[in-house]
MIDOSE-1310 file (N, C-alpha, C; in nm, 2 decimals, decimal comma, always signed):
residues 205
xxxx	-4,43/-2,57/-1,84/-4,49/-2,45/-1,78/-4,38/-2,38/-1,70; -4,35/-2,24/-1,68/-4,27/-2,13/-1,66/-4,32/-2,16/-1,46; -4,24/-2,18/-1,39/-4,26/-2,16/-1,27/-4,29/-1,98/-1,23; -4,40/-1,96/-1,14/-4,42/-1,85/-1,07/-4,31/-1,80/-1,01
xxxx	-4,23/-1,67/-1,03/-4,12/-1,60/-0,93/-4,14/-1,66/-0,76; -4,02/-1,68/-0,73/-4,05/-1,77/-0,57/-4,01/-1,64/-0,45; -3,98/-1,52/-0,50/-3,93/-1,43/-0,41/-4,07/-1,31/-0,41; -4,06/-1,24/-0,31/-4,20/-1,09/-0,30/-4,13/-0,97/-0,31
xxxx	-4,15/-0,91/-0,36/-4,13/-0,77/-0,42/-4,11/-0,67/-0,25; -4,01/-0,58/-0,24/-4,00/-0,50/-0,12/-4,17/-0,42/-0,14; -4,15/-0,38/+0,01/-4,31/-0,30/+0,01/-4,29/-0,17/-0,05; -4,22/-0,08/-0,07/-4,19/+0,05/-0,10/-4,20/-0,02/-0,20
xxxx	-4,16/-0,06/-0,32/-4,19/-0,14/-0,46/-4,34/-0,17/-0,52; -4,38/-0,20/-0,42/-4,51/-0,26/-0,44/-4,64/-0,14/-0,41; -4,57/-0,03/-0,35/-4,68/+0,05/-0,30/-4,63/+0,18/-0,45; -4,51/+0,17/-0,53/-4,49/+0,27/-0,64/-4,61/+0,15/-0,72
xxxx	-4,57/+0,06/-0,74/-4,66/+0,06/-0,88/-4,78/+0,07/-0,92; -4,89/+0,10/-0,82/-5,00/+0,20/-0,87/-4,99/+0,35/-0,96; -4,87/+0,38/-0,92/-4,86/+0,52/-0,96/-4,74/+0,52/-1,11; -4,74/+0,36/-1,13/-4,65/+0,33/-1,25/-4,73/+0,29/-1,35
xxxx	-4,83/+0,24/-1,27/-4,97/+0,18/-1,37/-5,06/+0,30/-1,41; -4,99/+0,42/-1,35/-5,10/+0,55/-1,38/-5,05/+0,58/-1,53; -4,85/+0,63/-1,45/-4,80/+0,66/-1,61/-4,79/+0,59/-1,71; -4,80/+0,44/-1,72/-4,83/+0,35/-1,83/-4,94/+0,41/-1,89
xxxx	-5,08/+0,43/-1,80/-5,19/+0,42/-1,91/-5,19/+0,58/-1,99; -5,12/+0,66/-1,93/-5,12/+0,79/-1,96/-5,02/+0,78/-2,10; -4,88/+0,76/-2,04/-4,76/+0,73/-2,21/-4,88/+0,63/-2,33; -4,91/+0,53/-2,26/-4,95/+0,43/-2,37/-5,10/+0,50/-2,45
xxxx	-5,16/+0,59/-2,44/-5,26/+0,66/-2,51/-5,20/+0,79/-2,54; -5,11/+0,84/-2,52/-5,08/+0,93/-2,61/-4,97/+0,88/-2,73; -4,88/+0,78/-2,69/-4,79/+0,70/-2,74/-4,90/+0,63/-2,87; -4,96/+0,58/-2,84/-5,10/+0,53/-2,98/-5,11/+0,61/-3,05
xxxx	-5,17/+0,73/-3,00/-5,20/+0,85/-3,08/-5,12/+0,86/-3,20; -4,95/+0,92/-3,13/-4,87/+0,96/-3,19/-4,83/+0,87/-3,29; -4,82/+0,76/-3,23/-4,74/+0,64/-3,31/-4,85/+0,60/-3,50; -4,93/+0,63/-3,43/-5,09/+0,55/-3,53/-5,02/+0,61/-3,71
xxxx	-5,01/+0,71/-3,74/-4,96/+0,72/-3,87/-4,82/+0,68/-3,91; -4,74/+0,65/-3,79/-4,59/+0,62/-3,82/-4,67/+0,43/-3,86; -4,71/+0,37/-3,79/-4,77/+0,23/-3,79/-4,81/+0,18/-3,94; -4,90/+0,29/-3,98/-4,99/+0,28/-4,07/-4,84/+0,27/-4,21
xxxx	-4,77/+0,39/-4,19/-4,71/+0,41/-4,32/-4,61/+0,29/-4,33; -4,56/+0,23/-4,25/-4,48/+0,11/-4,28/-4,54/+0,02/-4,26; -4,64/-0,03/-4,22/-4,75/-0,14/-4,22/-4,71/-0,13/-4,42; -4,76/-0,02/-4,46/-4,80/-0,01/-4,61/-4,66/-0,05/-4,66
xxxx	-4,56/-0,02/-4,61/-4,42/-0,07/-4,68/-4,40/-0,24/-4,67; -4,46/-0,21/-4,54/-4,37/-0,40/-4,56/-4,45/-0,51/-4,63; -4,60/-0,46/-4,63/-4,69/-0,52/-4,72/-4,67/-0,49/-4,89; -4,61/-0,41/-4,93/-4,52/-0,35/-5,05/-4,34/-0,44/-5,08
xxxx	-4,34/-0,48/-4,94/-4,22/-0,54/-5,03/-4,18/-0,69/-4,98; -4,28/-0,76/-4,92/-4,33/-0,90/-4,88/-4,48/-0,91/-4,87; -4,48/-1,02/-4,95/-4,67/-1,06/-4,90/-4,74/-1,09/-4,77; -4,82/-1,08/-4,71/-4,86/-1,13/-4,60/-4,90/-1,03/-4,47
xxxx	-4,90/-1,05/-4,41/-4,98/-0,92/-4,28/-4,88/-0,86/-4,21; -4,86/-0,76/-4,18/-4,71/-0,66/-4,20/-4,76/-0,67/-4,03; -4,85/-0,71/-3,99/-4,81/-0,73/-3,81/-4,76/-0,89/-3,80; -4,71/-0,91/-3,69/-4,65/-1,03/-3,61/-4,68/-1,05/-3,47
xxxx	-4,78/-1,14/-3,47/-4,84/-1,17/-3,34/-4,77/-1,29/-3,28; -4,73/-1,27/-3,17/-4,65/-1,36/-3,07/-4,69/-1,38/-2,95; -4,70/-1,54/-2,89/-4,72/-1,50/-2,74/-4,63/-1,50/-2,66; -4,63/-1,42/-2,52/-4,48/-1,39/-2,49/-4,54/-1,43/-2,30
xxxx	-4,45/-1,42/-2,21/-4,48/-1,45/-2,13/-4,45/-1,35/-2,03; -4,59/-1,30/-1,96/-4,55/-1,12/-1,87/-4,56/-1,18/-1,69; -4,63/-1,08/-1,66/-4,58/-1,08/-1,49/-4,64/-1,20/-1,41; -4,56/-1,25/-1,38/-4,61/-1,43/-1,31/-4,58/-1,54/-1,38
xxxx	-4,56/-1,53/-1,52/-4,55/-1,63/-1,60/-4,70/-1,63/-1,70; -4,78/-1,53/-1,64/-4,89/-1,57/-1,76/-4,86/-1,50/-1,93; -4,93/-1,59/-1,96/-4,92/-1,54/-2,11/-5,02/-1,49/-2,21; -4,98/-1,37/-2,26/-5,04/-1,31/-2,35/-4,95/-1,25/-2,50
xxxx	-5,09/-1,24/-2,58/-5,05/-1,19/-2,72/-5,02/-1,03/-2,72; -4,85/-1,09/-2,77/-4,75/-0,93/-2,86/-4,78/-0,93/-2,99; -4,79/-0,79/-3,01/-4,84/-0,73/-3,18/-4,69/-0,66/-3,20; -4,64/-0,66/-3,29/-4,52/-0,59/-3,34/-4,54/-0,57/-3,51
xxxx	-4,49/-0,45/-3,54/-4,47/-0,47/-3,68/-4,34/-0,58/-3,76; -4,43/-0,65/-3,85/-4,34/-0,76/-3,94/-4,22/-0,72/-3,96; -4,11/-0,76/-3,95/-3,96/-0,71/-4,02/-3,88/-0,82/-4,08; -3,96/-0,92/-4,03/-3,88/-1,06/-4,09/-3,97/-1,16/-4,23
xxxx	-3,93/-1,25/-4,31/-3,99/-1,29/-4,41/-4,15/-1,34/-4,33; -4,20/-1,38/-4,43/-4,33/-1,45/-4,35/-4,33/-1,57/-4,31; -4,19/-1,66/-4,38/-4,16/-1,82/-4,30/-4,06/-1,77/-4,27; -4,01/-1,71/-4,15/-3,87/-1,65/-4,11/-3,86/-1,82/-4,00
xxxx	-3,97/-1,88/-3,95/-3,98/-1,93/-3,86/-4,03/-2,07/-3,88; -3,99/-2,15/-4,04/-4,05/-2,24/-4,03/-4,03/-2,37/-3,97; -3,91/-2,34/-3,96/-3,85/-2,48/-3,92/-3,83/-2,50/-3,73; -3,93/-2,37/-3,71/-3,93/-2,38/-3,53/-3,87/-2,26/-3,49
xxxx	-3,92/-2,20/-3,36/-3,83/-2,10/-3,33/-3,71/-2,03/-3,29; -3,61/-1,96/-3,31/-3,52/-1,95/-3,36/-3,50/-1,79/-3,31; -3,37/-1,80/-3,20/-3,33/-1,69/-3,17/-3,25/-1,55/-3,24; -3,30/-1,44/-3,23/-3,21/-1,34/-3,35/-3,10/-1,32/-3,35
xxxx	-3,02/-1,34/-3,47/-2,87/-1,32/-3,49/-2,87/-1,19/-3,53; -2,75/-1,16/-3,57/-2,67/-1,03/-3,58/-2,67/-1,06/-3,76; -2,71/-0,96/-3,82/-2,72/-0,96/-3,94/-2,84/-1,03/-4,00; -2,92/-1,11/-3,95/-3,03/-1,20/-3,94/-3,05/-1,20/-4,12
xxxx	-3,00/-1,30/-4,21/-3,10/-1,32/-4,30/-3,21/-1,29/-4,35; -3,31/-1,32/-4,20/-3,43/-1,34/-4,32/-3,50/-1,18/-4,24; -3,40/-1,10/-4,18/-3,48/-0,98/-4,17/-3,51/-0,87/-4,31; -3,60/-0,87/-4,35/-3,59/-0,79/-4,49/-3,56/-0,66/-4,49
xxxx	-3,59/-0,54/-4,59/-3,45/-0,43/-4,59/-3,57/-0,35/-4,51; -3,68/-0,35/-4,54/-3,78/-0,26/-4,41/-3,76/-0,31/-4,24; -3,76/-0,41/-4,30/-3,73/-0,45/-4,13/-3,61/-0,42/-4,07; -3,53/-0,38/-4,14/-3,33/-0,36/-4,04/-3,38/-0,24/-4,02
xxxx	-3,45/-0,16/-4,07/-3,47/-0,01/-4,07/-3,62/+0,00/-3,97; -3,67/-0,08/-3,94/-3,76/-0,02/-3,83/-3,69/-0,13/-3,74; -3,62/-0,22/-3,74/-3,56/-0,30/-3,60/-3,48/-0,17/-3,59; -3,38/-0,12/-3,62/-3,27/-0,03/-3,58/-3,33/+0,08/-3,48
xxxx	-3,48/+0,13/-3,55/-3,52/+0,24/-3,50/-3,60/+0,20/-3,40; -3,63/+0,06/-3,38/-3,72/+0,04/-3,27/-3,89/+0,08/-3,31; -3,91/+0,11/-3,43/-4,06/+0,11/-3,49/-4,12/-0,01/-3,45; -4,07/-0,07/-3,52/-4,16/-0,28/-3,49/-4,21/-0,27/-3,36
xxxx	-4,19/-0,20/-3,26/-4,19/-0,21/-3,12/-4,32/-0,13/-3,11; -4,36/-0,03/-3,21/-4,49/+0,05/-3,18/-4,61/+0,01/-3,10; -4,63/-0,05/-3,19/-4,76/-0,14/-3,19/-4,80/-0,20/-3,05; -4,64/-0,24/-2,99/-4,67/-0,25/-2,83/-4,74/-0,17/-2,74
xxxx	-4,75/-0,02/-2,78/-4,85/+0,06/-2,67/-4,98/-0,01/-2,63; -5,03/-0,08/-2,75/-5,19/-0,18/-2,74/-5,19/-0,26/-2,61; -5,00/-0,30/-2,59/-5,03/-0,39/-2,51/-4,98/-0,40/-2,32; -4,96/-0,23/-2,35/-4,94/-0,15/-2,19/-5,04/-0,13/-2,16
xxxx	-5,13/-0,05/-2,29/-5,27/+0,06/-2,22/-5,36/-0,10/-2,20; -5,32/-0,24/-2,21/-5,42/-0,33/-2,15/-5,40/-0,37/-2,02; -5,23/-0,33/-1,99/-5,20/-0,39/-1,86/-5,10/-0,54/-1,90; -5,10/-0,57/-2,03/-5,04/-0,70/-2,00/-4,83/-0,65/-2,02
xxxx	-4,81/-0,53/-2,06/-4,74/-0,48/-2,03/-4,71/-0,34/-1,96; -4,56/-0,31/-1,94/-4,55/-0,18/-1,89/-4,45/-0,08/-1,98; -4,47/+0,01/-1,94/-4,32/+0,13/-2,03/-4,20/+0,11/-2,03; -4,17/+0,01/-1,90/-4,01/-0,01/-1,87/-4,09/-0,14/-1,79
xxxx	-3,96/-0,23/-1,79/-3,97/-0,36/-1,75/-3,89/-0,43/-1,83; -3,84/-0,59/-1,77/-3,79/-0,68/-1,86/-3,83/-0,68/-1,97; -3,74/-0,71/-2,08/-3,83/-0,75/-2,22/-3,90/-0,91/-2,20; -4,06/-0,89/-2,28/-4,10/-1,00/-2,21/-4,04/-1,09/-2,30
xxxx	-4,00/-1,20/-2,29/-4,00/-1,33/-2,37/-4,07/-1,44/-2,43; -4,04/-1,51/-2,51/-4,11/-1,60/-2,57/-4,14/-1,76/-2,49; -4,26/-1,79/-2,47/-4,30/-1,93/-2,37/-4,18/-1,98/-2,36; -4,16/-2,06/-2,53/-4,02/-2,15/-2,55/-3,89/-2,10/-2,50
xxxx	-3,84/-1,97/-2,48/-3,75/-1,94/-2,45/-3,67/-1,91/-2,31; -3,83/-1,88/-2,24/-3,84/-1,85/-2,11/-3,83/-1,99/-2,03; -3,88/-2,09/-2,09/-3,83/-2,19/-2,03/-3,75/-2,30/-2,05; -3,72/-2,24/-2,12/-3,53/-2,30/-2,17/-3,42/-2,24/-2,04
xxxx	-3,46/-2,11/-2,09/-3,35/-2,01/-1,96/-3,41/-2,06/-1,83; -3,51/-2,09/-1,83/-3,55/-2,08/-1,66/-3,50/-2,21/-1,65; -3,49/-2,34/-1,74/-3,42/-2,43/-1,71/-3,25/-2,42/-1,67; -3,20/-2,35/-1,76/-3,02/-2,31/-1,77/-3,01/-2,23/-1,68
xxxx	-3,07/-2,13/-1,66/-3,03/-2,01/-1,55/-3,09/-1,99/-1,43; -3,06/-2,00/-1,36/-3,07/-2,02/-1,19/-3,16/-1,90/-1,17; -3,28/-1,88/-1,16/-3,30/-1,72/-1,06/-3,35/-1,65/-1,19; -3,39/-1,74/-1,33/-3,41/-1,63/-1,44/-3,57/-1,62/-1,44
xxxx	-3,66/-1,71/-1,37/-3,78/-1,71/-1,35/-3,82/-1,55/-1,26; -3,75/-1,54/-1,15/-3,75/-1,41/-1,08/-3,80/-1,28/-1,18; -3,74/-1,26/-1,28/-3,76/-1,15/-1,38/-3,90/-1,11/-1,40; -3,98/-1,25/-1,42/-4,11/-1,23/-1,37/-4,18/-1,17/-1,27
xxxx	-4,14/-1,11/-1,16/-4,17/-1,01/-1,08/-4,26/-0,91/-1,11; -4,23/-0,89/-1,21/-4,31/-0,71/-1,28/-4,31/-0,72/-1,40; -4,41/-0,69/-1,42/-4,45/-0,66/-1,60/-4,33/-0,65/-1,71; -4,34/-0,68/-1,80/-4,23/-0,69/-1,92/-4,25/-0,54/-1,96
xxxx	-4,19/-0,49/-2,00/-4,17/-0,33/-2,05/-4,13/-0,34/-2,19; -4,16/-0,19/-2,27/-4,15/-0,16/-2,40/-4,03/-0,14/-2,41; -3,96/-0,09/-2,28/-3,84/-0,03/-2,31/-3,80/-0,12/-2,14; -3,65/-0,12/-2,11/-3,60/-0,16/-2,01/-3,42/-0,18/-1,98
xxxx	-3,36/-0,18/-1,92/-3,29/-0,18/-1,86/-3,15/-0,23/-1,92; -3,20/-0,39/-1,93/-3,14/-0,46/-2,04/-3,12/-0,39/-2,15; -3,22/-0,34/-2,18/-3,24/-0,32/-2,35/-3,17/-0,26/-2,38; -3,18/-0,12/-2,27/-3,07/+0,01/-2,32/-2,93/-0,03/-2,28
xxxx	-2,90/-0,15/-2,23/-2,79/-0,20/-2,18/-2,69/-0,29/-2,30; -2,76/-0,30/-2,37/-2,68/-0,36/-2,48/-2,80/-0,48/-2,58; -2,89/-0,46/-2,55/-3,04/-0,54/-2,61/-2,97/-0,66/-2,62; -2,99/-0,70/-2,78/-2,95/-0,82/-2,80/-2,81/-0,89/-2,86
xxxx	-2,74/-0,79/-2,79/-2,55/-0,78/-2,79/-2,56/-0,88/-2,68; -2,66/-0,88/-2,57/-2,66/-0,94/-2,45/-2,66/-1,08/-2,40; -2,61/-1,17/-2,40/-2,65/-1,29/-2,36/-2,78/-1,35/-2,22; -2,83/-1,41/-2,28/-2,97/-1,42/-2,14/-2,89/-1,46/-2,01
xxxx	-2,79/-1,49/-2,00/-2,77/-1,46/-1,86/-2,75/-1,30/-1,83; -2,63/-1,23/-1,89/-2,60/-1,10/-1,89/-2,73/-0,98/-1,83; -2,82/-1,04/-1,98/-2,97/-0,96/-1,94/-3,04/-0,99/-1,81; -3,03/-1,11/-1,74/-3,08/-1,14/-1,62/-3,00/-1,07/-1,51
xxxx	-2,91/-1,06/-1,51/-2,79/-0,94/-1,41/-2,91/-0,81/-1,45; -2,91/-0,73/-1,50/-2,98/-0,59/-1,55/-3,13/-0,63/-1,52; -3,22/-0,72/-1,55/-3,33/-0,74/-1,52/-3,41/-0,78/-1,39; -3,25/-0,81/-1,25/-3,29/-0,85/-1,16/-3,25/-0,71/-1,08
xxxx	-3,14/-0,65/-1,12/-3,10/-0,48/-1,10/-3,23/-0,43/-1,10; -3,33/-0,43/-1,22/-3,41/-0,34/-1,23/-3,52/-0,36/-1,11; -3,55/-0,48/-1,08/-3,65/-0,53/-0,98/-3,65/-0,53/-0,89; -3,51/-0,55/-0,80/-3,45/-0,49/-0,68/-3,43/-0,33/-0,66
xxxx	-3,41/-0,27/-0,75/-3,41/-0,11/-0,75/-3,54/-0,06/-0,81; -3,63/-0,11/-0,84/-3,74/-0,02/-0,91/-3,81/+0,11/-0,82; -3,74/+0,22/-0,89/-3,79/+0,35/-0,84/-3,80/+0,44/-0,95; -3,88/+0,58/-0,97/-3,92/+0,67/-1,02/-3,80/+0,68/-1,07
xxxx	-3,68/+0,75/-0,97/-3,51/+0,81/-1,04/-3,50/+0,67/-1,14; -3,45/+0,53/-1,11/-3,41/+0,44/-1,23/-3,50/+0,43/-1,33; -3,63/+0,47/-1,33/-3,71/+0,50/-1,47/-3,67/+0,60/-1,54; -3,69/+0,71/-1,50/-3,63/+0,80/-1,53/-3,50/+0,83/-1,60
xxxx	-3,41/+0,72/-1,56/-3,26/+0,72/-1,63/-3,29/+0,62/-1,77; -3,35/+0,49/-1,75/-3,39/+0,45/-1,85/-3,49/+0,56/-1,97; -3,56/+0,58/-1,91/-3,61/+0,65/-2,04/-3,51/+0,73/-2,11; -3,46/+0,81/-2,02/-3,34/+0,89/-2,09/-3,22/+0,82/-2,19
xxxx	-3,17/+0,71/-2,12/-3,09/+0,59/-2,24/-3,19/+0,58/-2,35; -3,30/+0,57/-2,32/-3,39/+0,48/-2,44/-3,38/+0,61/-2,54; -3,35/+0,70/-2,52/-3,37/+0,81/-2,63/-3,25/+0,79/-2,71; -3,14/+0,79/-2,64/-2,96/+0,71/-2,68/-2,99/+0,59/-2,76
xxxx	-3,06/+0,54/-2,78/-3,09/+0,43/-2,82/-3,15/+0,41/-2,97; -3,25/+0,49/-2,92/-3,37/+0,53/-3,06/-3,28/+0,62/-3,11; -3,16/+0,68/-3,09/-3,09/+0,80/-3,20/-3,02/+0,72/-3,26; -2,93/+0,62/-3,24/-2,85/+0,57/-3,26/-2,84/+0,37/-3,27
xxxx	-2,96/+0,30/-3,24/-2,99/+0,19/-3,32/-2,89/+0,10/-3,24; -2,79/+0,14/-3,07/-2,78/+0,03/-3,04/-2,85/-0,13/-3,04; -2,76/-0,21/-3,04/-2,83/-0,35/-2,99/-2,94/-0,38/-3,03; -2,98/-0,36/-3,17/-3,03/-0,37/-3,29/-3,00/-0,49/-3,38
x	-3,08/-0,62/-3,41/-3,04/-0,66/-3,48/-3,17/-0,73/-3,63
């Protein structure tokens, strides 16, 4: 079990995220909208060129350590994971040729709006992680439970910082940046990388 963050959020922090919980629910229902036929038409590809249910439901671990179910679209085979879970490499094998092309683009990630407009994420925040992984790191890394502070985000700090070029320590430096700084201006700069990002398919793998 993932220990609870042992530190409290500054007050000015704590008194923005009502008004961060507003623009989540606002991005994340127009973000559905838009997204819903991009979803649909590669749902139809990857079920066209692998058998099996073109989403990938995972449980990941959000703000406090609780856990809830992530929807992504499929990019990897359907036993990409039989032998246990298994961190992404760079060139990944068993990612198939739809999947390098919506990993690159950040598509696979759509389907996450489902899981802002519920609250169990946000539009920026840590990437949330997987149970097994999170407490691996929170064993190895000193202070990596902290991350948990604030909701995991679709997009975040880390991510546009080098995603998964990054080592889990590296991303904990940027993740604890963002949590100590969380203000309107450093959203605002992330979103703006995240567009740098989606052009061009950094830290993509």
């Amino acid at each position: 079990m993932v220990n609870r963050p042992q530190i409290a959020l500054p007050e000015g922090i704590k008194m923005y995220l009502p008004i961060k919980r507003g623009f989540d629910l606002l991005a994340s229902s127009v973000g559905i909208v838009l997204a819903a036929p991009i979803i649909f038409i590669f749902a139809l590809l990857i079920v066209l060129e692998t058998p099996g249910s073109p989403f990938y439901v995972q449980e990941r671990c959000g703000k406090g350590g609780k856990r809830f179910k992530l929807v992504k679209l499929r990019s990897m085979r359907k036993d990409a994971e039989r032998g246990g879970a298994k961190w992404a490499e760079a060139d990944d094998p068993r990612v198939t040729r739809v999947g390098r092309f919506i990993r690159k683009t950040r598509i696979d990630e759509l389907p996450q709006f489902l899981s802002v407009l519920k609250g169990d994420m946000s539009l920026i925040g840590p990437r949330p992680e997987r149970p097994v992984f999170t407490e691996k790191f929170d064993r190895e890394i000193p202070g990596f439970k902290n991350r948990l502070m604030v909701k995991p985000g679709l997009t975040g700090l880390a991510q546009v910082s080098g995603g998964y070029d990054l080592s889990p320590k590296e991303k904990l430096v940027y993740d604890l940046y963002y949590v100590r700084n969380l203000s309107p201006m450093l959203e605002i700069s992330i979103l703006l990388r995240t567009v740098k990002v989606l052009l061009t398919g950094d830290g993509a793998r």
